[in-house]
C-alpha positions in Angstrom: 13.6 -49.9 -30.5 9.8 -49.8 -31.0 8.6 -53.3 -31.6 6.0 -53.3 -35.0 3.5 -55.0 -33.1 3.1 -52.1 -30.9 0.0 -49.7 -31.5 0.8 -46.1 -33.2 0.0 -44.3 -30.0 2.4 -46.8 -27.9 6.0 -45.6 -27.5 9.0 -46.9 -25.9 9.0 -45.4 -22.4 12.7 -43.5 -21.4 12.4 -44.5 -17.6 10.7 -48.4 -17.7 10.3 -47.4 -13.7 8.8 -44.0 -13.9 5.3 -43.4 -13.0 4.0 -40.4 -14.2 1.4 -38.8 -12.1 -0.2 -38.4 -15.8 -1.9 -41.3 -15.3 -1.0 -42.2 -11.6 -2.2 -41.2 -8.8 -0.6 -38.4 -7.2 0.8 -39.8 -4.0 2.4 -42.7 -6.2 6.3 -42.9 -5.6 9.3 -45.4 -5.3 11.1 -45.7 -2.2 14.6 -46.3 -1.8 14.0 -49.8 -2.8 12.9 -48.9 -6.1 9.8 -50.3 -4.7 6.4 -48.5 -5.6 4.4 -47.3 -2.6 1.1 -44.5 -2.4 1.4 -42.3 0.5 3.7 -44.4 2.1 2.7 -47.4 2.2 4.5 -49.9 0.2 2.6 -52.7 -2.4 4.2 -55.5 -0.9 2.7 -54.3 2.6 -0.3 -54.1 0.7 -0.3 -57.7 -0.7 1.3 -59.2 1.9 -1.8 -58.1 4.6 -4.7 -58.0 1.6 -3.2 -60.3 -1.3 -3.7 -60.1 -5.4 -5.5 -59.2 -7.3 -5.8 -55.5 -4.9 -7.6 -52.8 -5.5 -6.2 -49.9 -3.9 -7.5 -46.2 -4.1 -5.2 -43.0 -3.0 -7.9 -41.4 -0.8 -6.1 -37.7 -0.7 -6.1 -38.2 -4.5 -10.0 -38.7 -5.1 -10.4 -35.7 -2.3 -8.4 -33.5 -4.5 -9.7 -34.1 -7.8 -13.3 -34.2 -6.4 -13.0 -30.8 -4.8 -11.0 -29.2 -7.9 -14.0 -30.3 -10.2 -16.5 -28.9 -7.8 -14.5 -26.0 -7.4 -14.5 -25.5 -11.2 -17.6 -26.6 -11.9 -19.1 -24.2 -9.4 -16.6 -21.4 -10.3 -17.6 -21.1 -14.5 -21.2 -21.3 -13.2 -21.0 -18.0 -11.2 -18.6 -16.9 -13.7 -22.1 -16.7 -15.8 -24.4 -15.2 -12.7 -25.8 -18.7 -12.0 -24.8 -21.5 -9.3 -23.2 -25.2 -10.4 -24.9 -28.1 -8.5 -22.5 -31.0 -8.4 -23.1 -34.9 -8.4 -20.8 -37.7 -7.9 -21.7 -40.4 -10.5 -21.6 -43.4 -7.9 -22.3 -45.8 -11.3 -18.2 -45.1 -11.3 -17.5 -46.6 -7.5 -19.2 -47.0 -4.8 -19.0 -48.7 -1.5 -20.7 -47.2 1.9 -16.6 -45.1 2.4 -16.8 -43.9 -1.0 -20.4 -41.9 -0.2 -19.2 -40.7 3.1 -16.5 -38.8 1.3 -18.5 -37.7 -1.2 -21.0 -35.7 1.4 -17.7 -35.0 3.6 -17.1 -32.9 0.4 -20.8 -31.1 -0.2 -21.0 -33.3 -3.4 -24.4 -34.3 -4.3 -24.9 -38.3 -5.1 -26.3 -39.6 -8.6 -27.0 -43.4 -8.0 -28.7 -45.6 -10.7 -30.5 -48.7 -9.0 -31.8 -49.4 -6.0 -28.9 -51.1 -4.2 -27.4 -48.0 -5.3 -29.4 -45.4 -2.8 -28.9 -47.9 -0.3 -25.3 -48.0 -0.5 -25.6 -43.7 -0.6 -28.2 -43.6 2.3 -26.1 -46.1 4.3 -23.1 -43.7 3.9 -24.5 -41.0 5.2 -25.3 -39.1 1.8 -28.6 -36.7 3.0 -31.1 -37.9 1.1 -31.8 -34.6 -0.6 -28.7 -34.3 -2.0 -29.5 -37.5 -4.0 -30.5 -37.8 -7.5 -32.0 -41.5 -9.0 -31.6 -42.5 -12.6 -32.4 -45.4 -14.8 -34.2 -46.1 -17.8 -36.4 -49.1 -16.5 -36.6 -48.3 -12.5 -39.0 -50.4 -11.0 -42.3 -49.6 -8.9 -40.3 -50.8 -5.8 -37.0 -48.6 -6.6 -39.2 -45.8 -7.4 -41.6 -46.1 -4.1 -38.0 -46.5 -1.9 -36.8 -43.3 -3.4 -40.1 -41.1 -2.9 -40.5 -42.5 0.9 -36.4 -41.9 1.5 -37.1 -38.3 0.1 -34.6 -37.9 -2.6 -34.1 -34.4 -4.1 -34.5 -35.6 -8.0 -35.7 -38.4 -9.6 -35.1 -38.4 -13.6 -37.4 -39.5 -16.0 -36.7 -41.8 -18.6 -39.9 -42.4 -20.5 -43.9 -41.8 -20.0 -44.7 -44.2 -18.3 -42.0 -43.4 -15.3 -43.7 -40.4 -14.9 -47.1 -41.8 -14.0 -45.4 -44.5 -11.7 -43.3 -41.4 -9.7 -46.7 -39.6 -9.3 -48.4 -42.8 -8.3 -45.8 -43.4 -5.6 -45.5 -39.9 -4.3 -49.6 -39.3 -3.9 -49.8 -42.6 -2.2 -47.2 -41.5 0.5 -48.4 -38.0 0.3 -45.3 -36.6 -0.7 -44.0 -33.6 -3.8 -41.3 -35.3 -5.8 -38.8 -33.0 -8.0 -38.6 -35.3 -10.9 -36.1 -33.9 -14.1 -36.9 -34.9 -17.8 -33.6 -36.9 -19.6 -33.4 -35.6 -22.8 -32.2 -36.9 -25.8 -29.9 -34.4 -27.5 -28.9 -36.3 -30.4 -25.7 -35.2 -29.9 -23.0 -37.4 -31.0 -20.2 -37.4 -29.1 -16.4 -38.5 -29.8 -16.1 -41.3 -27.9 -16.9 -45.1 -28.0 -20.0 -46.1 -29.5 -20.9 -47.8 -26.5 -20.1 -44.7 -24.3 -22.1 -42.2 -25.9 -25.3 -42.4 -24.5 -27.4 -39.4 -27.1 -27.5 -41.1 -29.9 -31.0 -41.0 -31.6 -31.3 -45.0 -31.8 -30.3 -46.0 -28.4 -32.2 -47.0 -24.7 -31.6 -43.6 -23.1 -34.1 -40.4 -22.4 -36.8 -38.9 -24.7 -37.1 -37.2 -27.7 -37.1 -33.2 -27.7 -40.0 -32.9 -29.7 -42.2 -34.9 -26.7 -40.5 -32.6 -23.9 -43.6 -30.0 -23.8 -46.3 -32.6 -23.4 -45.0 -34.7 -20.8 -43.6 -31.2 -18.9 -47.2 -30.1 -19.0 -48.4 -33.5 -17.6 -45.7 -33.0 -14.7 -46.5 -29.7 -14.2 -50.7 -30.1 -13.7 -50.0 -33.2 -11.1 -50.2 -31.8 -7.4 -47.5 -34.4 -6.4 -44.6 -33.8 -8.6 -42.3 -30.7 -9.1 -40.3 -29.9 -12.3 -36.9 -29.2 -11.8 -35.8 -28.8 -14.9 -34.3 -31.4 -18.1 -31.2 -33.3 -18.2 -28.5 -34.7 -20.7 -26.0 -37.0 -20.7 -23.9 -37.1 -24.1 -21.3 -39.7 -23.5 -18.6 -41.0 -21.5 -14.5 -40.4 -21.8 -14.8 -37.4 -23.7 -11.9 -34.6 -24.4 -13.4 -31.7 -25.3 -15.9 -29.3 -24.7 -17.7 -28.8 -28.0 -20.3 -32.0 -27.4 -21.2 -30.6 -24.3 -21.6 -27.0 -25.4 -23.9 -28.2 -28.7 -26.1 -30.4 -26.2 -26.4 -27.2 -24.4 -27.5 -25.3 -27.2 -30.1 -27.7 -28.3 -31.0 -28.0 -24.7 -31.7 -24.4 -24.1 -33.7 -24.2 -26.8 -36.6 -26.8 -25.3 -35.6 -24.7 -21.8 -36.9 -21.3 -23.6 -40.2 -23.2 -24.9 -40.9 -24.2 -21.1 -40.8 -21.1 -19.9 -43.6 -19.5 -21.4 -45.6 -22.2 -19.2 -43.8 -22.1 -15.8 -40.3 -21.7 -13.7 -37.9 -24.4 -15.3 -34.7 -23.6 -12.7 -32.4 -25.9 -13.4 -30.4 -27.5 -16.2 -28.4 -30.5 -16.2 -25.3 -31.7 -18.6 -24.8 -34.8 -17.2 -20.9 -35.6 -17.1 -18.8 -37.8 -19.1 -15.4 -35.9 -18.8 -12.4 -37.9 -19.8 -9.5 -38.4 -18.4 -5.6 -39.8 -19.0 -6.0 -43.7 -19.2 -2.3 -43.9 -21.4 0.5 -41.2 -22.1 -0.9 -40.5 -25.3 -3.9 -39.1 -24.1 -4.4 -35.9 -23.3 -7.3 -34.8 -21.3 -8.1 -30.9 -20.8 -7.8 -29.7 -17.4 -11.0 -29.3 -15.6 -11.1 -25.4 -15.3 -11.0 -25.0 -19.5 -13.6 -27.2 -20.2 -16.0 -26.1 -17.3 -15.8 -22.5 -18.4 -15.9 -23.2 -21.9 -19.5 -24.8 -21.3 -20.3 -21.9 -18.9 -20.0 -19.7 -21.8 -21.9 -21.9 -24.3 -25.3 -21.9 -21.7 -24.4 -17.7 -21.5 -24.4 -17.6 -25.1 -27.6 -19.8 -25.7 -29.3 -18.0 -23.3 -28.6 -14.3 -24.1 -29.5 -15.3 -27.8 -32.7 -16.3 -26.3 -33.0 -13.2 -24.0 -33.5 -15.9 -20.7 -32.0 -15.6 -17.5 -29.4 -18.4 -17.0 -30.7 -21.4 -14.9 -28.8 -23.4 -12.1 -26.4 -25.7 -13.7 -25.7 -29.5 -13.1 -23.0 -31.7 -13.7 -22.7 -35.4 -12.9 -18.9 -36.3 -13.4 -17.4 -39.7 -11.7 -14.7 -41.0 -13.4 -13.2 -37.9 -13.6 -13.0 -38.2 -9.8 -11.8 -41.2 -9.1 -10.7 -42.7 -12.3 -6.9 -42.1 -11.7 -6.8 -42.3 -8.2 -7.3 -46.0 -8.4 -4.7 -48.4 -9.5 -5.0 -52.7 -9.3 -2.5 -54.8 -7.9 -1.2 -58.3 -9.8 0.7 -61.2 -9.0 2.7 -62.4 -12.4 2.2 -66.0 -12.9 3.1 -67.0 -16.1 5.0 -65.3 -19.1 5.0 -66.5 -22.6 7.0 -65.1 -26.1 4.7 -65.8 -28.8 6.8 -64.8 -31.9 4.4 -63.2 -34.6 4.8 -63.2 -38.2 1.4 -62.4 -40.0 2.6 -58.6 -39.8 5.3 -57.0 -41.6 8.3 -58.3 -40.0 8.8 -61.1 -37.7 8.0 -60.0 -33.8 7.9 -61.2 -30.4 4.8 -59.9 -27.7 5.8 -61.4 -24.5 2.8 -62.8 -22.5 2.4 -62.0 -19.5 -0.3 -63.9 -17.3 -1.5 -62.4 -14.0 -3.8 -63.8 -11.2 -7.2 -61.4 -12.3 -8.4 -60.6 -15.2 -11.6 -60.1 -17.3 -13.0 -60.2 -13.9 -11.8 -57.4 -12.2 -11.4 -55.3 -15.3 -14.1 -55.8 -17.9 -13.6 -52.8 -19.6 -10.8 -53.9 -22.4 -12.7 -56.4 -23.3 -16.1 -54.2 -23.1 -14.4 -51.3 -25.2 -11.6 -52.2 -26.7 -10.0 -50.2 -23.6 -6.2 -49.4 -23.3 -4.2 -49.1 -19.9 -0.6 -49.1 -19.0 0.9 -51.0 -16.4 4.4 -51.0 -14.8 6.3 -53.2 -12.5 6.0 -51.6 -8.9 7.5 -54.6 -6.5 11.1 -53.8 -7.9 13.0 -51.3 -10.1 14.7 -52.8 -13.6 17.6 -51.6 -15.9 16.6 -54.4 -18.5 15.4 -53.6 -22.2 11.9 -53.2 -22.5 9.8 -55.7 -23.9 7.0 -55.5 -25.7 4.0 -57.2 -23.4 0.4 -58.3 -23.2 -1.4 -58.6 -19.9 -3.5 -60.9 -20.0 -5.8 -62.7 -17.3 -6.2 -66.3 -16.3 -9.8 -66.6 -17.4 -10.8 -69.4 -20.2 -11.3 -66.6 -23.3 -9.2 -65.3 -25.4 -10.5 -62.0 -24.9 -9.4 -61.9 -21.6 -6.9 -59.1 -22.0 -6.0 -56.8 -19.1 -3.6 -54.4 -20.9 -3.8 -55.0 -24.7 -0.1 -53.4 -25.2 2.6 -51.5 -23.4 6.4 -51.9 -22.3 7.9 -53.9 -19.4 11.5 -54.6 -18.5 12.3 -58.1 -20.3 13.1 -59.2 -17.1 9.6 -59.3 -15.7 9.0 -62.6 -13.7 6.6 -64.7 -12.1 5.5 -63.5 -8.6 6.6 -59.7 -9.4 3.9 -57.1 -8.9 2.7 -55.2 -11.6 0.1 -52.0 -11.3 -2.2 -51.1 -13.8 -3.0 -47.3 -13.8 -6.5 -45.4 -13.9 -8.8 -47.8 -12.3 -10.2 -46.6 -9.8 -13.6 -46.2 -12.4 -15.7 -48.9 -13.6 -13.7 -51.8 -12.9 -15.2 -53.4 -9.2 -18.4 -51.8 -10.4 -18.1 -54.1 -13.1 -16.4 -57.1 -11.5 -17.7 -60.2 -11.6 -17.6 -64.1 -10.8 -16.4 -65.9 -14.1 -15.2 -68.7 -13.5 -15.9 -68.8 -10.1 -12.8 -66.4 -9.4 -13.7 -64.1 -6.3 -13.7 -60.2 -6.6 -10.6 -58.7 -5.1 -10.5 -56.3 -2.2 -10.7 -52.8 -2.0 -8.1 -50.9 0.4 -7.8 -47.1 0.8 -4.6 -45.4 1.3 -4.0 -42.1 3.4 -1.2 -40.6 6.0 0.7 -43.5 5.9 -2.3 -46.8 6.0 -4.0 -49.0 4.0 -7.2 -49.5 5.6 -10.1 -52.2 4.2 -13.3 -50.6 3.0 -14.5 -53.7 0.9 -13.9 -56.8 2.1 -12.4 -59.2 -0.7 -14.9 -62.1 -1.5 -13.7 -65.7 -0.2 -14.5 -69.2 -2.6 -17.1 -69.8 0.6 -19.0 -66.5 -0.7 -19.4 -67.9 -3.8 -21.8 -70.6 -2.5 -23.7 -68.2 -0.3 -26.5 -68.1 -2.4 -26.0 -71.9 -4.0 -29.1 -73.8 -3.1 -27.9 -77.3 -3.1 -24.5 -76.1 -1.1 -26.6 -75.2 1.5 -29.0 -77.9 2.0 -26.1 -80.2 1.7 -23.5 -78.3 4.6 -26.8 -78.4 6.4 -26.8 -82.0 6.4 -23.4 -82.8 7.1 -22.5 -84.4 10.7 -21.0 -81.7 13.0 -18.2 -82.8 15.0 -17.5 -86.3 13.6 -21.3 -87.5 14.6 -24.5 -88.1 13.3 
């Protein structure tokens, strides 16, 4: 029976032990144990050698998805006589592995800071096949990215512009630069998420395009490539994209009666299945729904259709991540300010807010199940919660568990491989959890979980003070 408390889009699940490759990774199963294990290898293999909080990604799952998008992405483009050029957003993961895969694949890298095109360049990602964002880079990000010879570098505002043809004359160098674009389109998604809204931090304003395009386009040490848009995050369908499109190729047509404009870029933003009742469109519909959107634009305009870009990255890796908890404590908290009397059952895991910011961020929902053991108990309505000192700190805001669920099981949480070590953190001096990759059988470390003795690395006083204490019993 549904409990009240339970959110419209929250059923009660038939199988408390399936996991639906929905929203799990593919290679996600239960042995005959009933225990949950990803290509093989079991969680409690997983814990036991790497501990909780884990996160643990099913490497033949990102290569998959990454290579069907590309595939798509690449196939609706010459489905319209043009060719798809495809980034990996590293903003949604990266680590030194992670890049490695990505060039393995012939994706392109889109990185947003600094440490970011180190951690690209230091995985092998050719620095051509990188493009640099941000709305406030600095002089020092921007001079590292013209001397590493990166293929793009967007522009965010005027001023960007003159620093990019500042850097690249004093290291005598042509940089492609791209203009971001503010499309004004509004897309359906959180208002935090959608990122082409008139009144917010990102790109510039159509009607300013021409001017600063000329400016680009009379300075001997920058090369136009083209502009760029990026409506949103997390979103369903293909209409947002296809309208930024539109306006897009409009500004596109005006350039052109000045110079070559070759390429166009829609950013990414495609959703994908955090809970069962979502329902993200497969890749191939909404790539070739675009495709014809830019055909359409373009033949109204009688213009050839440029080179197409795409920057998807949760997409790619979102479901192919999962995180690992230990249960600690569990709590019924009987609730009576609704319309009946109801119990949500607590349950208290050894992360949080720390390794998952995003619920608390956006209001995000997830789905978790118990994966260290199977259960034929009644489900129970439950709130994952973390061990930080907020009230906010809420891991999975409201799914099912058996009512058996008990302190040291495992629990997963699906579709995280996106966004959530990107956005970990040290609140309350908790440490950010490990990252482990799975394939044919292993769990291999590709980032090393942080110790309590990283969390003073950088502590001043800690330092002076270990340096002053008596090694081996004597002054």
């Amino acid at each position: 029976m549904t409990n009240p408390l339970a959110p419209d889009w929250l059923t009660v699940p038939r199988d408390l032990n399936d996991l639906d490759t929905k929203i799990w990774p593919t290679n996600i199963s239960r042995n005959k144990y009933g225990e949950a294990q990803i290509s093989g290898v079991a969680v409690s293999e997983m814990t036991a050698q790497f501990g909780t909080p884990l996160y643990v990604i099913d490497e033949d799952d990102f290569r998959v998805r990454a290579k069907r998008i590309k595939n798509a992405l690449e196939a609706a483009a010459e489905s319209i006589g043009t060719k798809a050029k495809v980034y990996y957003a590293g903003k949604a993961f990266l680590c030194t592995e992670v890049a490695n895969w990505v060039s393995e694949l012939g994706l392109n890298l889109d990185v947003a800071s600094g440490g970011e095109l180190a951690a690209a360049l230091a995985g092998g990602v050719a620095p051509e096949n990188i493009g640099v964002h941000g709305n406030n880079k600095s002089l020092a990000e921007i001079g590292r990215a013209v001397g590493a010879g990166v293929g793009a570098i967007v522009i965010d505002s005027e001023i960007e512009l003159e620093r990019i043809a500042s850097a690249a004359q004093a290291q005598g160098k042509v940089q492609a630069v791209r203009i971001r674009v503010n499309a004004g389109v509004h897309a359906s998604t959180h208002e935090y998420l959608a990122t082409a809204r008139e009144d917010q931090k990102f790109g510039i304003a159509r009607q300013d395009v021409a001017a600063l395009v000329a400016r680009i386009r009379s300075d001997a040490h920058l090369e136009f490539l083209g502009i760029h848009s990026h409506i949103g995050s997390q979103i369903f369908e293909a209409d947002g994209f296809v309208e930024a499109a539109r306006r897009l190729i409009e500004v596109h047509s005006q350039l052109l009666s000045a110079g070559p404009v070759p390429e166009l870029n829609l950013g990414g933003g495609f959703g994908i299945n955090y809970t069962s009742a979502d329902n993200a469109p497969n890749i191939e519909t909404i790539a070739f729904k675009i495709a014809e959107g830019v055909k359409l634009a373009c033949e109204e305009r009688q213009i050839e259709v440029p080179v197409l870009a795409f920057e998807p990255g949760r997409a790619m890796i979102g479901q192919s991540g999962i995180t690992l908890y230990t249960v600690g404590t569990i709590k019924d908290v009987a609730v009576t300010d609704g319309s009946a009397p109801a119990v949500r059952k607590y349950v208290s895991v050894d992360g949080g807010m720390s390794d998952n910011m995003r619920p608390s961020l956006y209001a995000a929902d997830y789905q978790t199940r118990l994966v260290s053991r199977t259960s034929d108990q009644d489900a129970a309505l439950v709130r994952v919660v973390g061990k930080h000192c907020e009230s906010g700190d809420i891991v999975v805001r409201a799914d099912y568990l058996p009512s058996d669920v008990a302190n040291n099981d495992i629990i997963a949480v699906a579709a995280t491989g996106a966004y959530c070590y990107s956005l970990s953190n040290n609140y309350n001096f908790l440490t950010r959890p490990p990252v482990v990759a799975v394939r044919d059988g292993q769990a291999r470390l590709i980032v090393r979980g942080e110790t309590e003795a990283d969390l003073f690395v950088r502590d001043v006083r800690f330092q002076e003070l270990q340096k002053n204490l008596p090694k081996n019993g004597k002054e």
